[in-house]
Backbone as CSV, one residue per row, in Angstrom:
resi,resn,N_x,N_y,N_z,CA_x,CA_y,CA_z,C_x,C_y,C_z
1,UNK,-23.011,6.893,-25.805,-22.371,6.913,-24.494,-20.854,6.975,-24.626
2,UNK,-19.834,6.243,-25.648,-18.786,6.385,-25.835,-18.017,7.507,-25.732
3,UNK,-18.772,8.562,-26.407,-18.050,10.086,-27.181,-18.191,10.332,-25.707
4,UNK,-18.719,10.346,-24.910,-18.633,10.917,-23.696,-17.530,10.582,-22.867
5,UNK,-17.330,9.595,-23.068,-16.401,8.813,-21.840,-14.923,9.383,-22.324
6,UNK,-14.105,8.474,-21.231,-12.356,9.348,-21.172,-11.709,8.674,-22.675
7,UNK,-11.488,9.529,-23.267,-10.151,9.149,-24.482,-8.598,8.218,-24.058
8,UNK,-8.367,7.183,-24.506,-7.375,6.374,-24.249,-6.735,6.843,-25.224
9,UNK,-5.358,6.911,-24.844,-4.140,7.172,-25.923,-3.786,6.065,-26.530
10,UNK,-4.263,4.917,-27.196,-3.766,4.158,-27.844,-5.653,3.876,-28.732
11,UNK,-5.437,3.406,-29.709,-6.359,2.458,-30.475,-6.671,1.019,-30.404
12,UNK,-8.147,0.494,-30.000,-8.428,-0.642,-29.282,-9.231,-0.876,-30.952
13,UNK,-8.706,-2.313,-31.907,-9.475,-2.825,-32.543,-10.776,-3.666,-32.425
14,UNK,-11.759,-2.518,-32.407,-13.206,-2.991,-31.793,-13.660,-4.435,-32.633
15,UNK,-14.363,-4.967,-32.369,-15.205,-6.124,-33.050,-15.683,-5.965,-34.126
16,UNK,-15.574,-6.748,-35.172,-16.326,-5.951,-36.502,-16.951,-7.304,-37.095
17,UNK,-18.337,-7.826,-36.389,-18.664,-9.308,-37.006,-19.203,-8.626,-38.711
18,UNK,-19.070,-9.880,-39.535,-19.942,-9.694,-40.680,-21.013,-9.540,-40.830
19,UNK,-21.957,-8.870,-41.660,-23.214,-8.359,-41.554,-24.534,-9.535,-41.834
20,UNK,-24.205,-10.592,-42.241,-25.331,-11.912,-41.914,-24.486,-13.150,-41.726
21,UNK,-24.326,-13.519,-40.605,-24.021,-14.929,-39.836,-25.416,-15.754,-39.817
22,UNK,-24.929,-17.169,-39.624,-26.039,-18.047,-39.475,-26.497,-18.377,-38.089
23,UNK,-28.048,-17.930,-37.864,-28.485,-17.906,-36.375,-28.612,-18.903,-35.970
24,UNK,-28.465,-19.457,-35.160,-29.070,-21.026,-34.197,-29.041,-20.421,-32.990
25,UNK,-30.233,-21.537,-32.489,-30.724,-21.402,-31.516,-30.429,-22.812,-30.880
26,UNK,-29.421,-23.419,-31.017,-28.872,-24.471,-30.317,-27.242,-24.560,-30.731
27,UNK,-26.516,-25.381,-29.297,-25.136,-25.077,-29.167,-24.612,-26.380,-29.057
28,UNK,-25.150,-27.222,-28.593,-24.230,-28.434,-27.984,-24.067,-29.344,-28.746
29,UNK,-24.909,-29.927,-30.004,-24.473,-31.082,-31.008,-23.680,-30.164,-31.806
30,UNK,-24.157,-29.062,-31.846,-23.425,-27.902,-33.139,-21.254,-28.429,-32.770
31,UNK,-21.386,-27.774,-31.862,-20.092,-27.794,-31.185,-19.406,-29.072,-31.192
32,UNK,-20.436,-30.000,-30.779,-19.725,-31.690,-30.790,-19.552,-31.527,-31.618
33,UNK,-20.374,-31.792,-33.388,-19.875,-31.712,-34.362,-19.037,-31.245,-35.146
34,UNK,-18.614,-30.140,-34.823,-17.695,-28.866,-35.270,-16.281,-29.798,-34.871
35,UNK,-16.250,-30.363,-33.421,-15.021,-30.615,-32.980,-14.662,-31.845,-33.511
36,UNK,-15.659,-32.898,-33.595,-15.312,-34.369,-34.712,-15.025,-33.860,-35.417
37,UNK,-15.113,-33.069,-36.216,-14.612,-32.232,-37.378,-13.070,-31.707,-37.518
38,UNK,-12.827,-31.545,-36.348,-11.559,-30.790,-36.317,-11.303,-29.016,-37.028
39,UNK,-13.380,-29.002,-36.967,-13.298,-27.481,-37.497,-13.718,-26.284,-36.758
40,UNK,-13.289,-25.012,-36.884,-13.571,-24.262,-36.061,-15.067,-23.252,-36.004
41,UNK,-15.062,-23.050,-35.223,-16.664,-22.609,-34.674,-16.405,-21.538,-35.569
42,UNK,-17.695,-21.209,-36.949,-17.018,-19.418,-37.208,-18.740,-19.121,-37.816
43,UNK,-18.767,-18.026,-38.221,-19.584,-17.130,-38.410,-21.219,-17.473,-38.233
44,UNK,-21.864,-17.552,-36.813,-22.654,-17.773,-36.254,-22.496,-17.123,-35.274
45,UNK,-24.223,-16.824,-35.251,-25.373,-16.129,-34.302,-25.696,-16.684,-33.325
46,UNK,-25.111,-17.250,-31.879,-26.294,-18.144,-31.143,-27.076,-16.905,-30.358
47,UNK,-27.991,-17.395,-30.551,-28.974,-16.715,-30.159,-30.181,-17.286,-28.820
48,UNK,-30.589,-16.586,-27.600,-31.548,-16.705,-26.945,-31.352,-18.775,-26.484
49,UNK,-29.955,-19.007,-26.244,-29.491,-20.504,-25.756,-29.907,-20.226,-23.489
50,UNK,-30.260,-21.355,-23.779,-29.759,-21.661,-22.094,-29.634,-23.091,-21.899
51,UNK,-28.212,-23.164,-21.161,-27.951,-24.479,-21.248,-26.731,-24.250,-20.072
52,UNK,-26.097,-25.616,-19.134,-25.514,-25.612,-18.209,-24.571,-27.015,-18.172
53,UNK,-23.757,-26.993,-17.743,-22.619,-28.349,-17.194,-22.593,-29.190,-18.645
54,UNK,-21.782,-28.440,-19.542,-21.304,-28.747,-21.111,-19.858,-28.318,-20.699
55,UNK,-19.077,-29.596,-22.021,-17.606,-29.370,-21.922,-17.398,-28.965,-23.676
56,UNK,-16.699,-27.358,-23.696,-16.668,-27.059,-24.959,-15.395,-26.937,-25.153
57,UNK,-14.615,-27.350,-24.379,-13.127,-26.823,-23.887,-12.283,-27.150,-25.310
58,UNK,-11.227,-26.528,-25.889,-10.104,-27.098,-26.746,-10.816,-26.404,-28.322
59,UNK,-11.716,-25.542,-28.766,-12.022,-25.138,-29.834,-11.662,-23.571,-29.725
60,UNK,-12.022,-23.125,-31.355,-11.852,-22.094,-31.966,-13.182,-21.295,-32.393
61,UNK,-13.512,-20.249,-32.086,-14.767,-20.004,-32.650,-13.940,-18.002,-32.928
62,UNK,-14.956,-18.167,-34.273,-14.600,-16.884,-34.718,-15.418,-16.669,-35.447
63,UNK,-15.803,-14.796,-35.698,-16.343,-14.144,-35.687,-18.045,-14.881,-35.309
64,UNK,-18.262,-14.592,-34.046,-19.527,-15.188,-33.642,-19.867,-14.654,-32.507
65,UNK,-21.257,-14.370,-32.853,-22.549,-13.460,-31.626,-22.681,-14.040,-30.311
66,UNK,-22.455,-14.456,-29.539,-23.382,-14.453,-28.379,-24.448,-13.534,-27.940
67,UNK,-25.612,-14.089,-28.072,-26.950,-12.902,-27.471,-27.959,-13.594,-26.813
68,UNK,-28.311,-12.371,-25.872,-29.326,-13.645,-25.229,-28.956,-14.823,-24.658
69,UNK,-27.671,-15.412,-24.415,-27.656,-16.465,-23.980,-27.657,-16.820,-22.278
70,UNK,-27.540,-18.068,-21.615,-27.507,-18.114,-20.367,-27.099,-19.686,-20.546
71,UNK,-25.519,-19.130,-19.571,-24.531,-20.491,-19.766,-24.391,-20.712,-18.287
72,UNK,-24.387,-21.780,-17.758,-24.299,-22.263,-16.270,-23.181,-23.133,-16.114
73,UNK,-21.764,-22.514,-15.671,-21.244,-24.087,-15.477,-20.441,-24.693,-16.709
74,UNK,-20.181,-23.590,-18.049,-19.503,-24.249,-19.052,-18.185,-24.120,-19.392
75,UNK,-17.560,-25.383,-19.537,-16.569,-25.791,-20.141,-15.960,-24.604,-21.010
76,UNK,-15.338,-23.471,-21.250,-14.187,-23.399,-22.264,-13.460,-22.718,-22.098
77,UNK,-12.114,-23.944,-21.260,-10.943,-23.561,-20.838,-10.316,-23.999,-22.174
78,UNK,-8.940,-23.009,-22.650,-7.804,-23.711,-23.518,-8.977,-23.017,-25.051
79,UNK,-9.990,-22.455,-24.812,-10.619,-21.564,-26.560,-9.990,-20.316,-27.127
80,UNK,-10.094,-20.621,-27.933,-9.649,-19.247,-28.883,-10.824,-18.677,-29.436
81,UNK,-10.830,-17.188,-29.045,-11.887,-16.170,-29.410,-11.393,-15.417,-30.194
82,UNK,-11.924,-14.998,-31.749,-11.468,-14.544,-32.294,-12.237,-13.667,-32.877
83,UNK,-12.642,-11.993,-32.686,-13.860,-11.016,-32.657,-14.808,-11.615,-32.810
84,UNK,-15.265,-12.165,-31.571,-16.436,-12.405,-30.645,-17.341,-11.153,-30.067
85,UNK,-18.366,-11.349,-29.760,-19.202,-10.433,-29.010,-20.128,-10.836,-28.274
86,UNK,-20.405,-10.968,-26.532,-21.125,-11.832,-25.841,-21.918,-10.320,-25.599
87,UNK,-23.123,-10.639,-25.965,-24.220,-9.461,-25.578,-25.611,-9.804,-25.133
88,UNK,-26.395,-8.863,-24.193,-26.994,-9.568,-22.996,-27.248,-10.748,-22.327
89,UNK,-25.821,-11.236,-21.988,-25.525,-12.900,-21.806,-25.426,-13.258,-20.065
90,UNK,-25.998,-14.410,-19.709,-25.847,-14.069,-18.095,-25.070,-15.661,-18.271
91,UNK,-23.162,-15.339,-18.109,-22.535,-16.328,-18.131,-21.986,-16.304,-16.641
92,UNK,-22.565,-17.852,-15.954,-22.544,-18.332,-14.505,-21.379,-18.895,-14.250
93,UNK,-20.464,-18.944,-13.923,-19.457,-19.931,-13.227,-18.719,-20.714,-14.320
94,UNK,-18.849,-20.094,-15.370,-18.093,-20.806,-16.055,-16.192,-20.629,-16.466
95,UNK,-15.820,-21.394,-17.391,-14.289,-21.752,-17.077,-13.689,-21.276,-18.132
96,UNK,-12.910,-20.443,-18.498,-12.432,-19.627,-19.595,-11.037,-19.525,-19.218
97,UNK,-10.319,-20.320,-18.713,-8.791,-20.771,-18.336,-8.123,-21.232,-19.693
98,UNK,-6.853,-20.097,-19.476,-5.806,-20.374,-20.749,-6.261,-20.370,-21.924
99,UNK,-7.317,-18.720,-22.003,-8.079,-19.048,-22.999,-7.550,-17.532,-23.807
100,UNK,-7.569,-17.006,-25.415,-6.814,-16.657,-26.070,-7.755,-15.617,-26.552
101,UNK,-8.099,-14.140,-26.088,-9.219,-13.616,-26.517,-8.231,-12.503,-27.285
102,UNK,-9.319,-12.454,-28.742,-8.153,-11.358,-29.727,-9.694,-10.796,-30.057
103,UNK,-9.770,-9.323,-30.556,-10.786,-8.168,-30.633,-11.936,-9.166,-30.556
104,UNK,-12.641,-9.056,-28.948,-13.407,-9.751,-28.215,-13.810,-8.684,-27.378
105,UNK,-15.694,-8.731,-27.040,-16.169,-7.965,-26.401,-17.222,-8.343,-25.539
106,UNK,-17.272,-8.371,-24.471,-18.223,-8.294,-23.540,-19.299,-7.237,-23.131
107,UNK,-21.007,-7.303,-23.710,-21.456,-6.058,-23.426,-22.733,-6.798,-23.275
108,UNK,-22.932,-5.546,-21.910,-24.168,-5.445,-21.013,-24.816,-6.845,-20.615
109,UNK,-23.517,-7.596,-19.928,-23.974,-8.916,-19.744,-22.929,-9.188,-18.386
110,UNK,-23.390,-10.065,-17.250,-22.769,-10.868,-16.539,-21.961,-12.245,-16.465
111,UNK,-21.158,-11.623,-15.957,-20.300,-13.050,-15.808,-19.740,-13.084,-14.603
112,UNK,-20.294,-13.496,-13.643,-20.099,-13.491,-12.313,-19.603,-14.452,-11.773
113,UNK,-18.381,-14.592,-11.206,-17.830,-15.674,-10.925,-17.062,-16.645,-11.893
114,UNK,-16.929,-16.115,-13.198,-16.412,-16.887,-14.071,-14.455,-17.020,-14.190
115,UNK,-14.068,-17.617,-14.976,-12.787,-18.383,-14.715,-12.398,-17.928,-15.830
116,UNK,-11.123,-16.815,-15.809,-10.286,-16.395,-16.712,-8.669,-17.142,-16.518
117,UNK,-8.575,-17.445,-15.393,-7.064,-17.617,-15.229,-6.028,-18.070,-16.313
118,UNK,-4.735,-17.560,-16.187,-3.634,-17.551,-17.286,-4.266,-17.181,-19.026
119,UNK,-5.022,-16.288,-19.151,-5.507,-15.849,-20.274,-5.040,-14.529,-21.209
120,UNK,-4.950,-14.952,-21.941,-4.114,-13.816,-22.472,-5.286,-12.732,-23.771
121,UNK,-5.480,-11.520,-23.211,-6.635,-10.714,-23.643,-6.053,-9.513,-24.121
122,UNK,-6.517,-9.720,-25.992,-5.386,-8.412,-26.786,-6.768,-7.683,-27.502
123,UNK,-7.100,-6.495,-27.405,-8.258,-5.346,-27.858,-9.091,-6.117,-27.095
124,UNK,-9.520,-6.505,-26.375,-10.694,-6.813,-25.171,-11.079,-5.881,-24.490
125,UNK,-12.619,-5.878,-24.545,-13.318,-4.651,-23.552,-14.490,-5.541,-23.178
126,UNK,-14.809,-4.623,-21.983,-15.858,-5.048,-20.892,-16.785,-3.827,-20.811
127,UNK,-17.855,-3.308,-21.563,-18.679,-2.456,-21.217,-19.960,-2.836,-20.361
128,UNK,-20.415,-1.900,-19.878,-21.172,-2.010,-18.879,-22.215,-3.265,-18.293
129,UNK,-20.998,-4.107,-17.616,-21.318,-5.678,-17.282,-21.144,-6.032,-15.650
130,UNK,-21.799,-7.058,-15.399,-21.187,-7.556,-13.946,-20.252,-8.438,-14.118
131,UNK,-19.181,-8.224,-13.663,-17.841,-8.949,-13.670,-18.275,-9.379,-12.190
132,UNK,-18.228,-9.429,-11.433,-18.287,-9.590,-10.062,-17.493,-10.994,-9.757
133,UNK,-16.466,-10.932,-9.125,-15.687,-12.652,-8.465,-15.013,-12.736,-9.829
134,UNK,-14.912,-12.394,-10.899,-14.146,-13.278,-12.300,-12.949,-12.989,-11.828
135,UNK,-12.301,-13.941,-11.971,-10.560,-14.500,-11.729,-9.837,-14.172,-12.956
136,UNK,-9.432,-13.353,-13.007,-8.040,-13.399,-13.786,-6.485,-13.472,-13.474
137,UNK,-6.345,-14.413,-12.540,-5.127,-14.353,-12.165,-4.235,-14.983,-13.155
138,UNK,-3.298,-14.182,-13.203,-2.118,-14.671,-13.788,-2.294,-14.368,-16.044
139,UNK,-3.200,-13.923,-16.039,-3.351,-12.981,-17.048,-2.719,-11.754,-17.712
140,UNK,-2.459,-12.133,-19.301,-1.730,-10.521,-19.890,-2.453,-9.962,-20.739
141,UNK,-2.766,-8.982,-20.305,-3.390,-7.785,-20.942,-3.062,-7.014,-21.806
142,UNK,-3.538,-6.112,-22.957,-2.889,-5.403,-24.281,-4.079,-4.765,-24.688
143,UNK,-3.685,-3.468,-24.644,-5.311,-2.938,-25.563,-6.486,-3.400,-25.041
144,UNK,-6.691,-3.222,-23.685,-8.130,-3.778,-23.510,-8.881,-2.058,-22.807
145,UNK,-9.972,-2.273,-22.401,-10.602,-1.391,-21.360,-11.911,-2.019,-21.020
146,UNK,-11.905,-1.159,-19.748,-13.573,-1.571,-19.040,-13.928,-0.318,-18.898
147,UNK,-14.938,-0.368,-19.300,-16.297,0.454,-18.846,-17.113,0.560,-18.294
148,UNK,-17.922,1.398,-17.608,-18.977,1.465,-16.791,-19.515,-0.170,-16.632
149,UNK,-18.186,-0.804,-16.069,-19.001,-1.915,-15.204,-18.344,-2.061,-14.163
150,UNK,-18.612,-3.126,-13.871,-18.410,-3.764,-11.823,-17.843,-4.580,-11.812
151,UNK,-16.455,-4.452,-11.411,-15.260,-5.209,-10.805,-15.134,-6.141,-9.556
152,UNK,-15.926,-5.578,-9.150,-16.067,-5.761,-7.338,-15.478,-7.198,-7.487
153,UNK,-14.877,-7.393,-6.343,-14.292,-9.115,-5.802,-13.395,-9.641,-6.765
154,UNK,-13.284,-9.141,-7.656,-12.614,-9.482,-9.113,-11.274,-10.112,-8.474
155,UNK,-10.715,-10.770,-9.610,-8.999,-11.130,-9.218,-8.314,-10.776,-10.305
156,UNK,-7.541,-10.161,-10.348,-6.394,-9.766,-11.079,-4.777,-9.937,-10.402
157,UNK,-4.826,-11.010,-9.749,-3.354,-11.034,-9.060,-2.196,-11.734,-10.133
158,UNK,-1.126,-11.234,-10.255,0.208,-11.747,-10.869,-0.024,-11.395,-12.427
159,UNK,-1.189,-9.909,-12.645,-1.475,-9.902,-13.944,-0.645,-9.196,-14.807
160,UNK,-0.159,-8.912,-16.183,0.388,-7.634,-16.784,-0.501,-7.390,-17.657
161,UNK,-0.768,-5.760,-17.254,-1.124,-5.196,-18.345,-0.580,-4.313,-18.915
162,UNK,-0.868,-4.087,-19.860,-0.518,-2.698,-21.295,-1.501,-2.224,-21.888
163,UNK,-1.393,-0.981,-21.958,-2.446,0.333,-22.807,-3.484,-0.432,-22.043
164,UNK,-3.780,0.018,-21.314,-5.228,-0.364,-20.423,-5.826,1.411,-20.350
165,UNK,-7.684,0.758,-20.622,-8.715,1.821,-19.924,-9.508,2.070,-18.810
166,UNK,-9.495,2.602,-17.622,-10.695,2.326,-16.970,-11.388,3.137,-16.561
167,UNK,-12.521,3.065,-17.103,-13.370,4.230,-17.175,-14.841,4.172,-16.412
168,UNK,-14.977,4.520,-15.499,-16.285,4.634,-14.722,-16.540,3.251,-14.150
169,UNK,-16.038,2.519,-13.944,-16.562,1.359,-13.103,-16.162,1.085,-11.840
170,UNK,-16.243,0.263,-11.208,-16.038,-0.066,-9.880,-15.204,-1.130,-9.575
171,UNK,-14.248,-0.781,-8.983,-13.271,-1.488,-8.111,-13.562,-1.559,-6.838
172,UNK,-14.150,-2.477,-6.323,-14.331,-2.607,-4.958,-13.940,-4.252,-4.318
173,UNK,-13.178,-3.802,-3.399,-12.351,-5.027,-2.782,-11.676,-5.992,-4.332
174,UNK,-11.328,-5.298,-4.950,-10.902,-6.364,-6.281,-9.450,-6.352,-5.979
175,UNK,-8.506,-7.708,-5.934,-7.294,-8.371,-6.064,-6.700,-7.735,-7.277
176,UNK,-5.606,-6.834,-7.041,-4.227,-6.035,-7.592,-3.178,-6.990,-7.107
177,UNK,-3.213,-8.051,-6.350,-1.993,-8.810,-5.857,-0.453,-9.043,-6.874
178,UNK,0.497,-8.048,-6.428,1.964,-8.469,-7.564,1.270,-8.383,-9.002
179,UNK,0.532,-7.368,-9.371,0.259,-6.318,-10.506,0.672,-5.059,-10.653
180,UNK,1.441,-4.490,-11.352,1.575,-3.273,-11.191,0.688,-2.401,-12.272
181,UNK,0.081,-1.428,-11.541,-1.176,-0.412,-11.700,-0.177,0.821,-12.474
182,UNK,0.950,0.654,-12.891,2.030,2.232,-13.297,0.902,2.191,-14.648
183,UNK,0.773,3.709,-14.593,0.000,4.245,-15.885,-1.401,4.016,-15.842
184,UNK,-2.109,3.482,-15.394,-3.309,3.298,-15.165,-4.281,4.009,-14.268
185,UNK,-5.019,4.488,-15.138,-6.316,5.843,-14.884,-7.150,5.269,-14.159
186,UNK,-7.391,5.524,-13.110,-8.694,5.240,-11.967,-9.459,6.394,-11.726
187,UNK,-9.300,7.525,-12.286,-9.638,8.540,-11.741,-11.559,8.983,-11.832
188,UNK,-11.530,7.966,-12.848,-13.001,8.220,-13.010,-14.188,6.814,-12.290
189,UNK,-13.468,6.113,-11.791,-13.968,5.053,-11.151,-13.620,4.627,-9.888
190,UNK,-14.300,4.206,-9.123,-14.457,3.834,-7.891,-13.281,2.822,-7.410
191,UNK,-13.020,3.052,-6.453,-11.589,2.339,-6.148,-11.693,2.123,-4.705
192,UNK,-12.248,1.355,-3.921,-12.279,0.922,-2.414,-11.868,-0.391,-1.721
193,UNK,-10.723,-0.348,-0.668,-10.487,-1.513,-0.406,-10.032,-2.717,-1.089
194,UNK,-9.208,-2.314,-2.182,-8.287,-3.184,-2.946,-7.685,-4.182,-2.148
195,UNK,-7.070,-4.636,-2.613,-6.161,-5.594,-1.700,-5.000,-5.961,-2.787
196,UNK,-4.028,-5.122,-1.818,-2.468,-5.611,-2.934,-1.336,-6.014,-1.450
197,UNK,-0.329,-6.264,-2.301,0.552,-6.873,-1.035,0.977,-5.704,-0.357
198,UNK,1.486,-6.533,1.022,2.384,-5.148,1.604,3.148,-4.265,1.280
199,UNK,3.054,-3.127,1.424,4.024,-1.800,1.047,2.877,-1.207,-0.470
200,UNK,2.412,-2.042,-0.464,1.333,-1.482,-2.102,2.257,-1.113,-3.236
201,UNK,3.154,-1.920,-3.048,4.491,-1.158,-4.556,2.984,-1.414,-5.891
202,UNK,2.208,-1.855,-5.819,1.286,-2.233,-6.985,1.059,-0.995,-7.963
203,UNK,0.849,-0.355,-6.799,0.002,1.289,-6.934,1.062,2.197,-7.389
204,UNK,2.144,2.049,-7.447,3.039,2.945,-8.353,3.155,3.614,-9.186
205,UNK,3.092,4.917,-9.871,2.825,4.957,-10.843,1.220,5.028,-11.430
206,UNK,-0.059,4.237,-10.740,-0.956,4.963,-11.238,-1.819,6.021,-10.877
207,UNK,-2.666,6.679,-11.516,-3.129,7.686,-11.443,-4.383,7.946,-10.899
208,UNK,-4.629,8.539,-9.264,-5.999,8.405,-8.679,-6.390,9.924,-8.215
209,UNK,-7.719,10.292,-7.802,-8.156,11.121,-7.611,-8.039,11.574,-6.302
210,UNK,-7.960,13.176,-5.705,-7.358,12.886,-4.065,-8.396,12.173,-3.111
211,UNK,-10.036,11.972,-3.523,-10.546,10.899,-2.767,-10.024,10.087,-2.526
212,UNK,-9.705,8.653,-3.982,-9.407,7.881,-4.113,-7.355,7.832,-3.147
213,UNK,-6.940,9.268,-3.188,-5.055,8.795,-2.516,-5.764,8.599,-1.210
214,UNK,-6.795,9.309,-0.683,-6.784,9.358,1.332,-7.711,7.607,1.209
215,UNK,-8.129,7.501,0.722,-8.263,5.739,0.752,-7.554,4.531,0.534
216,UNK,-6.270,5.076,-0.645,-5.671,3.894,-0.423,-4.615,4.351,0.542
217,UNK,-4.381,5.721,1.060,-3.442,5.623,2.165,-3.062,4.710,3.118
218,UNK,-4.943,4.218,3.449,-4.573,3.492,4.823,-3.951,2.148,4.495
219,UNK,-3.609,1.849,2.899,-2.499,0.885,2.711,-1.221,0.922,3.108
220,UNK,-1.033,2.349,3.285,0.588,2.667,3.704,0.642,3.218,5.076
221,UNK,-0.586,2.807,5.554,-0.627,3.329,7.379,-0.524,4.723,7.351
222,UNK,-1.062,5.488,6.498,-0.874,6.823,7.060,-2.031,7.338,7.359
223,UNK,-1.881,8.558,7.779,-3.511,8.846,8.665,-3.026,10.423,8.403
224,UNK,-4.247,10.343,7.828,-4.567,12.089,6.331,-5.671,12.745,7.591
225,UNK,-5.280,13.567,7.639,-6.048,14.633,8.829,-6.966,16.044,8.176
């Protein structure tokens, strides 16, 4: 599916876990222990977990799988991700505030409603996932892209980004608030009913399709005949 999609002018350092990590199928003494430890979470598989209202907040985990999992409600604001990969994961409401994601990937998994705020995300991608409601306000961006997933309700207000992709997904009613969009490709994804501040200075500079200009017109009150 990749070779197909739009070419970004910059190079995104994809995830590259090692070829046998240790699998578990449990998370929560693992983690307590790790943190009495004062050591960091690293080369592990969790695998096929479901578990809800855990505080994992203040650790390090690197190079490690998420699969299969289903997190409700968890703790980890203030973590450092360090080429991670969350894959078919249905992460609920959980809290990922002031959290430090470096070549980290999100694929074919939800996270709906989850808590990015003040996070700083360098080679991060989002392929074809439900983002739906995730907050990233106040977030800086570097080398990331999304892909064929769903933005919708999203927050991105007071964010910066750099070398950004966006390729086939959906923006619908998602928060641009005091972000500026200069350089940024929408052209292949859905873009309805944003919401940026008055005058839309947001939209400056990026690049939309003439569907996509007679829609955000009616940000600037004009009326396309």
């Amino acid at each position: 599916m990749e070779d197909m999609l739009k070419k970004s002018n910059f190079k995104i350092n994809k995830v590259n876990l090692p070829n046998v990590l240790d699998k578990k199928d449990f998370i929560e003494q693992l983690i307590y222990d790790y943190s009495n430890e004062e050591m960091d979470i690293e080369m592990i598989h969790f695998d096929s977990i479901n578990i809800s209202s855990c505080d994992f907040s203040r650790n390090t985990f690197e190079n490690v799988l998420f699969e299969n999992c289903i997190f409700n409600d968890i703790n980890f604001s203030n973590c450092n991700f360090n080429n991670i990969m969350f894959k078919h994961c249905e992460i609920v409401n959980c809290d990922f505030t002031n959290g430090w994601f470096n070549r980290c990937e999100i694929n074919d998994s939800q996270f709906m409603g989850s808590k990015f705020n003040n996070s700083s995300c360098t080679d991060f991608r989002i392929i074809e996932s439900n983002m739906k409601y995730a907050n990233f306000t106040t977030s800086k961006f570097k080398k990331c892209e999304i892909i064929s997933s769903d933005m919708s309700d999203a927050f991105f207000a007071e964010c910066k980004f750099k070398q950004m992709n966006f390729d086939e997904s959906k923006f619908i009613r998602t928060e641009f608030f005091r972000s500026s969009l200069n350089s940024i490709d929408f052209t292949s994804s859905t873009l309805e009913g944003i919401r940026v501040s008055e005058g839309a200075h947001e939209l400056r500079g990026a690049k939309v399709n003439i569907h996509q200009a007679a829609e955000l017109s009616k940000l600037l009150g004009l009326i396309i005949e």
